[in-house]
Residue, then its C-alpha position, 0 to 999 in steps of 0.5 A: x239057853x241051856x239049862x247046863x250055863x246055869x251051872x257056869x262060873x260066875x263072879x263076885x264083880x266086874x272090873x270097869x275098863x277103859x282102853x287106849x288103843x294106837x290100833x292100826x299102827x300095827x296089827x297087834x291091837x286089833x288082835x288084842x282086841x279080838x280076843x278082848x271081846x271075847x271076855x267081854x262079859x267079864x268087864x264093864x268096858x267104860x271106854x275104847x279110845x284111838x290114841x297115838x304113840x310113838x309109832x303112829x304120832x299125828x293121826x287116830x283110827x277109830x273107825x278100826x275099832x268099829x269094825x272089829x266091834x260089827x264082827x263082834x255084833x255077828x257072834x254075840x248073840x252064840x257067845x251068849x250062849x256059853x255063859x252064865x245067864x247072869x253073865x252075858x255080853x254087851x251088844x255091839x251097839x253099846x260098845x259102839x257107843x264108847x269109841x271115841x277119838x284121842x289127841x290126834x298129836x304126839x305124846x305131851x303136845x297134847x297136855x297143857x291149860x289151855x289145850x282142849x280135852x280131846x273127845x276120849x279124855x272127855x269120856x275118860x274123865x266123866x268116868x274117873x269122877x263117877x263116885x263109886x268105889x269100884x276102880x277104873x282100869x286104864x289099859x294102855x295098848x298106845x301113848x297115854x296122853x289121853x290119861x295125861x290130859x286128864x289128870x293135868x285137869x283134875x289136878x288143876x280143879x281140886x285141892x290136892x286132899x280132892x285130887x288124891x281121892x278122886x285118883x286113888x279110883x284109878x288102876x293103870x297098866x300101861x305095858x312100856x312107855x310109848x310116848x314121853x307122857x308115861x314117864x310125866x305121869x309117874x313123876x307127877x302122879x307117884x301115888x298111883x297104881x300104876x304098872x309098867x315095864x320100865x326099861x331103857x326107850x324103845x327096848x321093848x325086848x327087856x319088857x315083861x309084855x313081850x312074854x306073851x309072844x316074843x321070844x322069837x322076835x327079841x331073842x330071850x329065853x330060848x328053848x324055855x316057852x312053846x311058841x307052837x300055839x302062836x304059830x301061823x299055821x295054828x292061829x288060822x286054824x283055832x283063831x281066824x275062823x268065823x265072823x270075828x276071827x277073821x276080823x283077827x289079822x295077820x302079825x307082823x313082828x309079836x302078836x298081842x302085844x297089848x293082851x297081858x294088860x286084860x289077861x291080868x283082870x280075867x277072872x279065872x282064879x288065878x290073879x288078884x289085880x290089887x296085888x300085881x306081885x302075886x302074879x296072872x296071865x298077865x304077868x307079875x310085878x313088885x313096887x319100883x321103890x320098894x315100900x312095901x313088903x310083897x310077901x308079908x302083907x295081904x292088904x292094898x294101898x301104898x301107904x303114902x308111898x310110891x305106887x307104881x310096879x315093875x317087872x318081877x322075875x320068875x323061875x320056870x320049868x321050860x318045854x327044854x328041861x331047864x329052869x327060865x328066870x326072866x320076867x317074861x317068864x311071868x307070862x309065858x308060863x301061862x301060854x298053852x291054858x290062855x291059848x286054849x282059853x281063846x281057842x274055846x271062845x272061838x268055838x263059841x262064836x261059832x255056834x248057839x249050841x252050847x253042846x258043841x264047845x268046851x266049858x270051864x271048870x267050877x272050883x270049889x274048895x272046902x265048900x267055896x265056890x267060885x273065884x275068890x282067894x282062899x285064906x287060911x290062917x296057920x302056925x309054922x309046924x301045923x297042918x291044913x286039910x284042902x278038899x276040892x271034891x265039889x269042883x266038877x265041869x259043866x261039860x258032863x263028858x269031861x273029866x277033871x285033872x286036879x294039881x296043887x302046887x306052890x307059887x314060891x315067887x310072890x313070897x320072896x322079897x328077893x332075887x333068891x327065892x329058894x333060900x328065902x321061901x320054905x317048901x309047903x308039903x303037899x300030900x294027896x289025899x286021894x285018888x284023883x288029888x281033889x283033896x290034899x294036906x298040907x304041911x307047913x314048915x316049921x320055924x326051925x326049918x327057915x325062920x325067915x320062910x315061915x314066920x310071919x310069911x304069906x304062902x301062896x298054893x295054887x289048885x289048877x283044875x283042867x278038863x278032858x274037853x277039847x281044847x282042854x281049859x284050866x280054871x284055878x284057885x289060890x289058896x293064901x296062907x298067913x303063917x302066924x308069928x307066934x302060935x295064938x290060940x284061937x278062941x274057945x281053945x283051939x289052935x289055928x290050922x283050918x281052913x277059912x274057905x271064904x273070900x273074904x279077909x284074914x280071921 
C-alpha cells in the first residue's frame, strides 16, 4: 500500500446499516447498489435483505444481490488501495453472508402474531437488539414489512418502557412508501426516527428522492439542475467500466432512485444524520409535527414527541441563473461533487495503483482535522476568525479551491428565510480564501436572525484532480442570547475547533 493513503481521511465512527432492496423490479437498485459499495468501507453494513413492494408484490431476488456483491469480490482488493489503511473495505464473502430473503407477499400480508418472521426480519432483529449505543440505519430502497414484522415482535415481547428503548437504536429512512406497511409503522411507532417523503400514493414526483435524478422524467424544476452527468453517454463512460461497473445497468425511468438514503450517512463533512434538517447529499428534512425548533437547538431526540421527517425546501441558484425552490433542490444541488465522487471510485476499481486516481481533500479548520462539525460559540456583533491553512490533498499534484458560504435554510423555522435568517459577513483573509473572519450580525440588524439562532457555514474544499472532488466542513455557530462573559473575563467569539459540543 502507498505511504500517501496514510495521509487519507479518516472517521470518527461507522454507521451501522441495513438495507431493504426490491431490486430487480426495476434497475434503479441494483445501480444503488453499485455505487453503495463503492462506500463500503465508510459503514458497517449489518444486512442486505430482498423485499417486495408495490412494484414487485410476491416474489424476492436475492440472487441479484449476489452478483453485484461477486463484481464487488473483483475490485476490493484495488479499492483498498485508495483508502486509509485503517479504512478498508469489507471482502465480498462477508457481505455475501448478510443477503437474506424477506416475505415473499406484499406490504401488511406479511405482519401479524402468528405470521413467522421471514429470514431477513430474523437477521434484522438479531441486530436491532445488539446492546450498543451506536443506531441501526435501516434504509429502505423497497416495501418495509420486513421492518414492520419486527417491531410487531418487539413490541409484543417487552413492556413499552423496554419496547422505547430498544427502538430509540433505530434510524430509518425509508424515501416514499411502497407498500401499505410505511404508513402503519408511523402510526404505531411515532417515536421513531424516521424520514420519508410523505405525499399522496404513488406520486413519487412530489418526492425529495426524485432530486437525484428526476427532473426529466417528473417534470420539476426545469433549467434549475445539470442533468449532464446522468446522461447515458457519461455514465458508460465514468460508470459502466471495469468489473463492477458493468455490473451497473442501464436505467429505465430515473436512476438511483434508492441512492439519497446512503448519500445522506457519507461521511464527507457535510451532513450530520441526527439532524436531517441541516441537510446532505442525501436531502434535507424538518419534523412533520413540528415539535421541535430546527434552528435553535443542536441537541437529538424527540422529546416525547413525534419523530418523523419530511421533505424541507430549498432555495438554489440553478445552471438557468435563477433561483429553484423545491425540496428536490435539497439533492440535486449537490449533483456534480457526488457525481465526480462516484466517477473517482471507479477509477479506483480499476487499479491498485493509487498514483493513477484522484483522492479527497483533508480539511482542517482552526488545527481540526477531520470530519466532525465545527462549533463556535459567539455574540450577536462579534467576530470569528476561521484558518484552514493545514487542509491540504493527499494527491501532491493538486491544488485546492477553498469556498466558504452560508447554509441559510437549516436556520429557518419557515418558508421565508430570507426575512428570518440574518446574512453572516465573510471576508477572506487571504489569497487563496483558506482563512476568513466572520461577522456575525448584531441583534438590531434582525433580532429574530441572531439571538438565540444556530448559523450554519459551509467550507468546501475542492482539488485540481480529475474528476475534481469536493470535501467540506460545517462550522455551527450558536449566537448567544445575552452576551456571557467567558471565564477569566474574556468574551465569547473564538473558535472551539473540535467536534465535540457547545462550551
Amino acid at each position: 500500500m502507498s505511504s500517501a493513503a496514510s495521509r487519507l481521511q479518516v472517521y470518527a465512527d461507522k454507521p451501522r446499516v441495513f438495507i431493504l432492496s426490491d431490486i430487480s423490479n426495476e434497475p434503479d437498485d441494483a445501480e444503488s447498489l453499485c455505487r453503495y459499495l463503492l462506500y463500503a468501507n465508510q459503514f458497517d453494513t449489518e444486512g442486505l435483505v430482498a423485499c417486495t413492494s408495490t412494484w414487485m408484490k410476491d416474489r424476492v431476488c436475492p440472487q441479484d444481490i449476489e452478483k453485484i456483491v461477486d463484481a464487488y469480490g473483483k475490485v476490493v482488493d484495488n479499492l483498498n488501495q485508495h483508502v486509509h489503511p485503517k479504512w478498508q473495505y469489507p471482502s465480498a464473502q462477508s457481505l455475501k453472508a448478510l443477503i437474506r430473503k424477506g416475505a415473499e407477499t406484499y406490504g401488511m400480508t406479511a405482519v401479524g402474531d402468528d405470521i413467522p418472521l421471514s429470514p431477513g426480519s430474523q437477521l434484522l432483529l438479531s441486530r436491532i437488539l445488539i446492546p450498543t449505543h451506536r443506531p441501526l440505519w435501516v434504509l429502505c430502497w423497497s416495501g418495509t414489512n420486513t421492518l414492520a414484522q419486527v417491531l410487531l415482535a418487539i413490541d409484543r415481547a417487552n413492556t413499552p418502557e423496554d419496547t422505547a428503548r430498544i427502538l430509540s437504536r433505530l434510524r430509518i429512512y425509508a424515501l416514499s412508501d411502497r407498500d401499505d406497511s410505511g404508513l402503519w409503522i408511523r402510526q404505531n411507532f411515532p417515536d421513531i426516527f424516521y424520514i420519508s417523503s410523505v405525499h399522496g400514493w404513488n406520486q413519487y414526483g412530489m418526492a425529495a428522492w426524485t432530486g437525484i435524478s428526476g427532473e426529466r422524467f417528473y417534470g420539476f424544476d426545469q433549467g434549475g439542475p445539470d442533468f449532464a452527468k446522468w446522461e447515458k453517454e457519461w455514465l458508460k463512460r465514468n460508470i459502466q467500466i471495469g468489473p463492477l461497473g458493468e455490473a451497473y445497468p442501464d436505467y429505465v425511468d430515473i436512476p438511483e432512485a434508492d441512492t439519497p438514503t446512503f448519500l445522506y450517512l457519507i461521511q464527507n463533512g457535510l451532513g450530520i444524520p441526527e439532524h436531517p434538517h441541516y441537510g446532505s447529499w442525501g436531502g434535507r428534512y424538518m419534523r412533520t409535527d413540528g415539535s421541535a425548533s430546527s434552528s435553535s437547538s443542536s441537541s437529538s431526540g424527540s422529546g416525547g414527541q413525534g419523530n418523523h421527517y419530511s421533505d424541507a425546501v430549498d432555495r438554489v441558484l440553478g445552471q438557468d441563473g435563477r433561483i429553484h425552490t423545491s425540496n428536490h433542490a435539497t439533492i440535486w444541488r449537490w449533483r456534480s461533487a457526488f457525481q465526480n465522487d462516484f466517477a473517482a471510485r471507479i477509477q479506483w476499481s480499476l487499479s491498485s495503483e493509487f498514483g493513477h486516481a484522484n483522492h479527497h481533500p483533508v480539511v482542517s479548520i482552526n488545527g481540526a482535522t477531520g470530519t466532525q462539525p465545527v462549533r463556535i460559540a459567539a455574540d450577536p456583533g462579534s467576530t470569528v476568525k476561521l484558518d484552514a491553512t493545514w487542509s491540504y490533498d493527499p494527491d501532491a499534484s493538486d491544488t485546492l479551491t477553498f469556498r466558504w458560504w452560508q447554509y441559510k435554510e437549516p436556520s429557518a423555522t419557515q418558508w421565508d428565510v430570507e426575512a428570518e435568517v440574518a446574512e453572516l459577513e465573510i471576508r477572506k483573509l487571504d489569497g487563496e480564501g483558506r482563512v476568513v473572519e466572520v461577522g456575525i450580525p448584531r441583534v438590531g440588524d434582525g433580532e429574530l436572525a441572531t439571538k438565540g439562532r444556530l448559523l450554519h457555514l459551509i467550507l468546501e474544499v475542492m482539488d485540481s484532480g480529475t474528476p475534481r472532488l469536493t470535501s467540506y466542513r460545517r462550522v455551527l455557530i450558536q449566537v448567544a442570547e445575552k452576551k456571557v462573559a467567558a471565564p477569566g473575563g474574556g468574551g465569547r467569539g473564538a473558535a472551539n475547533a473540535s467536534g465535540g459540543g457547545l462550551r
